[in-house]
C-alpha positions as CSV (number, residue, x, y, z in Angstrom):
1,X,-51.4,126.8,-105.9
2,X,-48.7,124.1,-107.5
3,X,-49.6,120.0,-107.3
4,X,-46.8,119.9,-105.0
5,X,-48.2,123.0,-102.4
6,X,-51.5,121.4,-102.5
7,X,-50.4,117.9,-101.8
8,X,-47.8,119.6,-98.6
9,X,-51.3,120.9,-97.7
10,X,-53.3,118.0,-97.2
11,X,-50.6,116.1,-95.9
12,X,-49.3,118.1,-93.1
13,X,-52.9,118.8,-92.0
14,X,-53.1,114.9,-91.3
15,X,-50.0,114.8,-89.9
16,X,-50.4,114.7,-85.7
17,X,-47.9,113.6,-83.5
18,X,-47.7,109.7,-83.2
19,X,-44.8,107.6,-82.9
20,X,-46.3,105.1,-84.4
21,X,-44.5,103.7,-87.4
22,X,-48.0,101.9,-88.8
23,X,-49.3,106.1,-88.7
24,X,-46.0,107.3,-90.5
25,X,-46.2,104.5,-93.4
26,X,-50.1,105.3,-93.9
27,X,-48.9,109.2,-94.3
28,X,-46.6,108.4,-96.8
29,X,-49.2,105.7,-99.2
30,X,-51.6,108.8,-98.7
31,X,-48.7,111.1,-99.8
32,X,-48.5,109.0,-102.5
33,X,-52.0,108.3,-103.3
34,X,-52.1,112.4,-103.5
35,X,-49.6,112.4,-106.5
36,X,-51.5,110.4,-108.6
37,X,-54.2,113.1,-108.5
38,X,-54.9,115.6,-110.9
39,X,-55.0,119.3,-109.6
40,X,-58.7,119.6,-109.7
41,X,-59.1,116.8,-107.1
42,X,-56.3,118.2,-105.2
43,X,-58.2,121.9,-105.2
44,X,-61.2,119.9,-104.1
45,X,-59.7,117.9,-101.2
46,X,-58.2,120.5,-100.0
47,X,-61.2,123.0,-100.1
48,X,-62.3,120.1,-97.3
49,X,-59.7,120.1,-95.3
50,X,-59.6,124.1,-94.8
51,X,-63.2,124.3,-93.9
């Protein structure tokens, strides 16, 4: 998998339904937080989130 796949990955399995706009900005810094990793971290976060 690409940086970008990976990061969509992680994201969108954080991402639950909440109209709260504190929850949306918090997606987007850890959206961002996620593209200042290298793709061996992303491989290894996401290896958590699938299991």
């Amino acid at each position: 998998m690409d940086k970008d796949h990976l990061i969509e990955l992680i994201s969108n399995s954080l991402v639950y339904e909440s109209k709260d706009s504190e929850s949306t900005k918090n997606l987007c810094d850890f959206k961002n937080y996620l593209e200042r990793l290298n793709i061996d971290q992303l491989r290894t976060m996401s290896k958590e989130f699938i299991l």
